[in-house]
C-alpha positions as CSV (number, residue, x, y, z in Angstrom):
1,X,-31.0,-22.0,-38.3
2,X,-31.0,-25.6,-38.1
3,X,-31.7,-26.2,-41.1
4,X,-28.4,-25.9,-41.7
5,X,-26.9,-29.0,-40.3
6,X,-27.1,-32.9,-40.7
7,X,-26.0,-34.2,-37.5
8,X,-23.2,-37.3,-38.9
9,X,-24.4,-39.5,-36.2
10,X,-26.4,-40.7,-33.0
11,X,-23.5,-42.0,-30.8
12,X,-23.8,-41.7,-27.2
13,X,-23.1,-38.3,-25.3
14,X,-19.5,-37.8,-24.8
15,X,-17.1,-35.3,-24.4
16,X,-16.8,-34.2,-27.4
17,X,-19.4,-31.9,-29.2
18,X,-21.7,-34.0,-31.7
19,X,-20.5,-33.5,-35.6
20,X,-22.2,-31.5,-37.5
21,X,-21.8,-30.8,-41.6
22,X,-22.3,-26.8,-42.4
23,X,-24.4,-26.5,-45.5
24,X,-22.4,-23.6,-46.7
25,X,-24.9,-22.6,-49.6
26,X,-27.7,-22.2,-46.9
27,X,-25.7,-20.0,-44.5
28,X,-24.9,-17.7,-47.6
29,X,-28.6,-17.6,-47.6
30,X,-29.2,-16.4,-43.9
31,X,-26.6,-14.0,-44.7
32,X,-28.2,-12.8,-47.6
33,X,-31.5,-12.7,-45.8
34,X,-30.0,-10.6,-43.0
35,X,-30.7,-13.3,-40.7
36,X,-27.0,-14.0,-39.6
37,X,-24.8,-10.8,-39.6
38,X,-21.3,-12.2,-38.8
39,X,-19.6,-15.6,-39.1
40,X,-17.2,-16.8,-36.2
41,X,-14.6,-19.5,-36.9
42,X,-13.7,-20.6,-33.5
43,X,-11.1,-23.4,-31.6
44,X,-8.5,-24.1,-29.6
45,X,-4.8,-23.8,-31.0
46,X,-4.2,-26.2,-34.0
47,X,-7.5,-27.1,-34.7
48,X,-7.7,-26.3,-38.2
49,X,-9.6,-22.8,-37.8
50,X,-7.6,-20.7,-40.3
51,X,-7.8,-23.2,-43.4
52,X,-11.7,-23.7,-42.9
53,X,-12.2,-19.7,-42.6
54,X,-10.4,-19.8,-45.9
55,X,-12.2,-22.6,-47.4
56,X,-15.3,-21.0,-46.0
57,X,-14.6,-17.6,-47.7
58,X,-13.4,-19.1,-51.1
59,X,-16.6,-20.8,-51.1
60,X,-18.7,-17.7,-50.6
61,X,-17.1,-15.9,-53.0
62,X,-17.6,-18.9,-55.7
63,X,-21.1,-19.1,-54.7
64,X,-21.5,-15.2,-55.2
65,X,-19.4,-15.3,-58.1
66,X,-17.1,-12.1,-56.8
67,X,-15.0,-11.6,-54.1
68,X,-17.3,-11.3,-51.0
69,X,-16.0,-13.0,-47.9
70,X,-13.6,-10.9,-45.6
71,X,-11.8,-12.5,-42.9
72,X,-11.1,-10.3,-39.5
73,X,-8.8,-12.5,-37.1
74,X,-9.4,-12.9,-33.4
75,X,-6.2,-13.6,-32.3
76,X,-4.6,-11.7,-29.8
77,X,-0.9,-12.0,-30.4
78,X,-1.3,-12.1,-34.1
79,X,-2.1,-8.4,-33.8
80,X,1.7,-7.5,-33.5
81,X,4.3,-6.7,-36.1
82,X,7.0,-8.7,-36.9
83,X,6.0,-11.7,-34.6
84,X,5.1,-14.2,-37.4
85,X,6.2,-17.5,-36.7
86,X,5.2,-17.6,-32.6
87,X,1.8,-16.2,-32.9
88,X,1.0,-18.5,-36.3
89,X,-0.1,-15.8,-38.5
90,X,0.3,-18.1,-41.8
91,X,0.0,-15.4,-43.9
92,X,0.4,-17.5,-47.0
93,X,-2.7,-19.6,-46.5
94,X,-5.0,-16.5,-47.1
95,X,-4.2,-16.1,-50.7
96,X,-6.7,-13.7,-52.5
97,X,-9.0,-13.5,-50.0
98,X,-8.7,-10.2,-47.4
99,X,-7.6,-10.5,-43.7
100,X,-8.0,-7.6,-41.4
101,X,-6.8,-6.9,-37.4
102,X,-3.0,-8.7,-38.1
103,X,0.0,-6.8,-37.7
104,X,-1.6,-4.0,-36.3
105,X,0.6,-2.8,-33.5
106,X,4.3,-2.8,-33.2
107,X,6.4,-5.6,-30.9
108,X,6.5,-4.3,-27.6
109,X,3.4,-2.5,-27.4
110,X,0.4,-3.9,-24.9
111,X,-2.5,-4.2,-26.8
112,X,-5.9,-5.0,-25.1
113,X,-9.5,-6.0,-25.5
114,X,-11.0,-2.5,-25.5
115,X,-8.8,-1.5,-28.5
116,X,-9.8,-4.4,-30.2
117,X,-13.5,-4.2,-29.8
118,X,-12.6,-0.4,-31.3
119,X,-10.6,-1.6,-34.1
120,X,-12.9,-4.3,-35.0
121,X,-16.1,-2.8,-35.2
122,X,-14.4,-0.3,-37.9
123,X,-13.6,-3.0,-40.1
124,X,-16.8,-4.8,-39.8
125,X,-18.9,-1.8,-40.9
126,X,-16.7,-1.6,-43.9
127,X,-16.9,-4.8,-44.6
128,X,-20.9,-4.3,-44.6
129,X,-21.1,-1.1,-46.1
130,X,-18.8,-2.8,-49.2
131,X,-21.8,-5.8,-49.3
132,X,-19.3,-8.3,-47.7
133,X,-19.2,-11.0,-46.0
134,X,-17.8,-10.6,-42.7
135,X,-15.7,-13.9,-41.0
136,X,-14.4,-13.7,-37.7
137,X,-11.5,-16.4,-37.2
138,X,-9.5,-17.1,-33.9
139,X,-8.7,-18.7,-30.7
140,X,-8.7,-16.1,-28.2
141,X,-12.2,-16.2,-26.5
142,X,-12.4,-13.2,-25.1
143,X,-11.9,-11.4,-28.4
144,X,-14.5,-13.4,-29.8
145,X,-16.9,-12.2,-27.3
146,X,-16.3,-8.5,-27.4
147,X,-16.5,-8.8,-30.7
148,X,-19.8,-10.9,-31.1
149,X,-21.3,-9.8,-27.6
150,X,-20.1,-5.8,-27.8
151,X,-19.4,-5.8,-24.2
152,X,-19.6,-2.4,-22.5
153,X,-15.8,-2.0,-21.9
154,X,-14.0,1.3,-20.6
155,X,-11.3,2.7,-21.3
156,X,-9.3,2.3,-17.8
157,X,-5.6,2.0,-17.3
158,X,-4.5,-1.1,-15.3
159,X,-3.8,-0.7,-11.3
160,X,-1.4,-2.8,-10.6
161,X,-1.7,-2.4,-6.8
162,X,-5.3,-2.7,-6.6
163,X,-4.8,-5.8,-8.5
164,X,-2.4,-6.8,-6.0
165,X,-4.9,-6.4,-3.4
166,X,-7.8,-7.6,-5.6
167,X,-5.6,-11.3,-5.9
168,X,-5.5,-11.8,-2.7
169,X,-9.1,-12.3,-1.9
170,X,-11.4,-15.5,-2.5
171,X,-13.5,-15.6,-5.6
172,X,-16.9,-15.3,-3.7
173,X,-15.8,-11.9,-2.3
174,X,-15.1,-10.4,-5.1
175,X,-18.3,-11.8,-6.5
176,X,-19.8,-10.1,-3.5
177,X,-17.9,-6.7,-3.9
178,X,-18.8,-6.2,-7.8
179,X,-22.6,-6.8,-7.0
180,X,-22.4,-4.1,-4.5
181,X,-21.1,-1.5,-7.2
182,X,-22.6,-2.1,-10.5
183,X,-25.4,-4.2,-12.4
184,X,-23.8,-6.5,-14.1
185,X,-25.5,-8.2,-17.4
186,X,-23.0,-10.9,-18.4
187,X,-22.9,-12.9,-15.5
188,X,-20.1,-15.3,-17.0
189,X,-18.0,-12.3,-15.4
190,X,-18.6,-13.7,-12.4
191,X,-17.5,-17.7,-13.5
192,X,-13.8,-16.1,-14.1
193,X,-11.5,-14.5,-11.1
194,X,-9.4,-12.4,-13.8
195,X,-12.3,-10.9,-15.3
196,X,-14.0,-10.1,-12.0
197,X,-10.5,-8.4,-10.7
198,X,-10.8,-6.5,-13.9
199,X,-14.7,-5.6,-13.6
200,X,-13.7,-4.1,-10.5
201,X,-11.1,-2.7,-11.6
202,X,-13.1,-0.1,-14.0
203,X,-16.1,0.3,-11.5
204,X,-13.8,1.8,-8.6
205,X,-11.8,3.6,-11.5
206,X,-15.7,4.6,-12.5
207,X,-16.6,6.3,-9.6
208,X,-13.8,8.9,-9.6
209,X,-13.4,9.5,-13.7
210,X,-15.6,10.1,-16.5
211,X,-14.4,7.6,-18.8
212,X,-15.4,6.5,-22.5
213,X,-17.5,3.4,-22.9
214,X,-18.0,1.1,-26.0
215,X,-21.4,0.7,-26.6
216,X,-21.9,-1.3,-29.8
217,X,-24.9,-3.7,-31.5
218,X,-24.5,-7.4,-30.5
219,X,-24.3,-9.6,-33.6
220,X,-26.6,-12.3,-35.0
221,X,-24.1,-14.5,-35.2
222,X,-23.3,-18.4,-36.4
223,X,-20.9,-19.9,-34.9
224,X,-18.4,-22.6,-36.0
225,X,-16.2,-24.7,-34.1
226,X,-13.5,-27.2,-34.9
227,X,-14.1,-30.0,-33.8
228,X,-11.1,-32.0,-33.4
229,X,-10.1,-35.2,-30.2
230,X,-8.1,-33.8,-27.5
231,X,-5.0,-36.7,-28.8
232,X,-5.3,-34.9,-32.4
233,X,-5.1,-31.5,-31.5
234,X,-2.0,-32.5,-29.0
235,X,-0.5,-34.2,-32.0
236,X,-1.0,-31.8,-34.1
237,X,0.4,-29.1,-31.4
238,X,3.7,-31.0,-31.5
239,X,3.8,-31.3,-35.4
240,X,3.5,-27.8,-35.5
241,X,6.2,-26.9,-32.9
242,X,8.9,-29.1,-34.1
243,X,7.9,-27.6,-37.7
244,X,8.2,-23.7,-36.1
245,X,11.4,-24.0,-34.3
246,X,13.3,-25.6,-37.4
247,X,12.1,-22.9,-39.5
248,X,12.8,-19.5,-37.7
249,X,11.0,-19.2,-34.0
250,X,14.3,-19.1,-32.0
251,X,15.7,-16.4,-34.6
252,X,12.8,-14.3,-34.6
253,X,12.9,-14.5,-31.3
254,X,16.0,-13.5,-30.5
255,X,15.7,-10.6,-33.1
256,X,12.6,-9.3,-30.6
257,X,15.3,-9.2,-27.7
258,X,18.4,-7.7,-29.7
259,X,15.4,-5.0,-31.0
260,X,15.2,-4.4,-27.0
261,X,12.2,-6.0,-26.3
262,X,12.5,-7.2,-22.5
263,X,12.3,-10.8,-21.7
264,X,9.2,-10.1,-19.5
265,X,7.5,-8.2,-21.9
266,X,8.1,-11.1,-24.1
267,X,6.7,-13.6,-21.6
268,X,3.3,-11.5,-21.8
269,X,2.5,-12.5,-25.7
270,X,2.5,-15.9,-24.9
271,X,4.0,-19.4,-24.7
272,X,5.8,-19.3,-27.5
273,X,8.0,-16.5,-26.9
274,X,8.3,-17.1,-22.7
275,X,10.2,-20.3,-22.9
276,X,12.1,-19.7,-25.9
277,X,13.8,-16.5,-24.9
278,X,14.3,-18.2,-21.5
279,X,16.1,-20.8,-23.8
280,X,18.3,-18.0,-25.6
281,X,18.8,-16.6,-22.2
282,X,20.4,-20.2,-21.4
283,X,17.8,-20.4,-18.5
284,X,17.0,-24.1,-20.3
285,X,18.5,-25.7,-22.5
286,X,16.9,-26.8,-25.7
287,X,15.7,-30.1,-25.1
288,X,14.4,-28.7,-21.7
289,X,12.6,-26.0,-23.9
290,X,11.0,-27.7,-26.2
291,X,9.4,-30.3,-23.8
292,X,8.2,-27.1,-21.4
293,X,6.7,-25.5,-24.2
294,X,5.2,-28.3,-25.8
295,X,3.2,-29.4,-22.4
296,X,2.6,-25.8,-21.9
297,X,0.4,-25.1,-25.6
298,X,-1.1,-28.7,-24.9
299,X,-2.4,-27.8,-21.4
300,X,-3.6,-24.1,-23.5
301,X,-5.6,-25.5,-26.0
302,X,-7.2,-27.4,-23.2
303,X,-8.0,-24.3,-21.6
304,X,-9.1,-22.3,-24.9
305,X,-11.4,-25.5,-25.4
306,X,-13.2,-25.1,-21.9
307,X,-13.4,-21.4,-22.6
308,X,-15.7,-22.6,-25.9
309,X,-17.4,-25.3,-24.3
310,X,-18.6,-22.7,-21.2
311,X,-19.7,-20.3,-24.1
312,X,-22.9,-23.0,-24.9
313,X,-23.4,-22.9,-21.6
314,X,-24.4,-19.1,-21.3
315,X,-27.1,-20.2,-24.8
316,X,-24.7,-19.8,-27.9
317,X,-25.1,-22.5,-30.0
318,X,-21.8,-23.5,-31.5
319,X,-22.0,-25.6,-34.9
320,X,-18.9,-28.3,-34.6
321,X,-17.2,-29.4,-37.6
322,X,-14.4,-31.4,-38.6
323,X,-11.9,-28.6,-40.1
């Protein structure tokens, strides 16, 4: 579909992905023509991907002239009730136009990728059976992809001791021991050690259970990324975190902990919610905090930006945009 982009420039390879301007009227089209079935908004934290989903959709629906475009976030904190300001839900942004997949399970919970791939190929065959026009929008990669991809995942309860064991040994052995057990298809599996603890994981569980598998249709999918320098998104990271803990993130914290949610439990939703109970906990003190957390998202949106970039190596074409 490249007829849908104007590359902006021809400066010399860098870094950063080449620009790209999305023709919004001729991806309607593709969609029309059953040539792209889903839409992924994609990039790291504070990149802008919520307001161009929005803009995205709004446009759609103008296009169509009816409400068309559904949004179905991939985030995967932002699937928890009650935590708001921490996971950047920004609820108010959406306006008139649908979101799915956000405030899903209750505070406390553990929520994982298997129940998401579940819970989001039930709303996207609503969404098509309605004639819509289905938007995925998020930063957690591995979302993305069982959502896009429809990895085979099982249904297998975490063992912590094998996991133990599994952690203890280099990342060519496990490499080795997964080959001996199972065919694997997606061999980016094998680029990351916690996936490849977790592949083995469900094949030894495999070979004593009979488990239930996902098995869904991998989508034709265009992909959109935001494209926005590593100095921006760091700015904007610490805009955003001066803006959140002036307007509620250590109180809605705190309300997690007096609801008896354990500090550790706490520390597994994210950044957000590790160093500032540590803070209410009087393990830091605030200006200690703040400057934790803040090198913390920074070095995370670096991370969620490799995880994209690694994605174009394994063929998927991502369009970059400026949000």
């Amino acid at each position: 579909m490249t007829h849908m982009n104007t590359h902006s420039n021809n400066s010399p390879v860098s870094l950063m992905p080449e620009k790209e301007n999305i023709d919004f009227t001729a991806l309607l089209e593709s969609v029309r023509n059953k040539k792209t079935e889903l839409i992924c908004v994609l990039g790291p934290t504070a990149s802008g991907k919520t307001k161009y989903a929005v803009r995205l959709a709004r446009e759609f629906d103008r296009l169509c002239g009816k409400q068309t475009a559904e949004i179905i976030s991939a985030d995967s904190r932002q699937i928890y009730k009650g935590m708001d300001i921490g996971t950047g839900k920004d609820l108010e942004e959406y306006g008139e136009i649908p979101l799915h997949l956000t405030d899903i399970a209750e505070a406390g919970e553990k929520y994982n990728v298997y129940e998401y791939q579940q819970a989001f190929e039930e709303v996207y065959g609503e969404i098509m059976e309605r004639g819509g026009i289905p938007i995925i929008c998020g930063g957690s990669g591995l979302y993305i992809s069982a959502a896009v991809n429809a990895y085979s995942f099982a249904e297998v309860p975490p063992d912590p001791e094998l996991r133990c064991e599994l952690e203890k040994e280099d990342i060519e052995e496990l490499r080795e021991k997964l080959a001996e057990l199972k065919p694997i298809t997606d061999r980016s599996v094998f680029e990351s050690r916690k996936r490849l603890v977790r592949a083995l994981e469900i094949a030894f569980y495999e070979e004593d259970h009979n488990i239930t598998k996902s098995s869904f249709k991998k989508k034709d999918t265009y992909f959109i990324g935001m494209l926005v320098s590593a100095e921006e998104r760091n700015k904007r990271i610490d805009d955003r975190l001066e803006y959140r803990l002036n307007h509620g993130l250590v109180e809605e914290v705190d309300k997690l902990l007096k609801d008896g949610i354990p500090p550790e439990t706490l520390s597994y939703y994210g950044l957000e919610y590790r160093f500032v109970s540590q803070y209410i906990l009087k393990i830091y003190d605030y200006d200690e905090m703040k400057r934790m957390l803040g090198d913390a998202i920074h070095r995370f949106g670096k991370r969620q930006m490799t995880w994209f970039r690694n994605m174009e190596k394994t063929g998927i074409r991502i369009h970059w945009t400026e949000p």
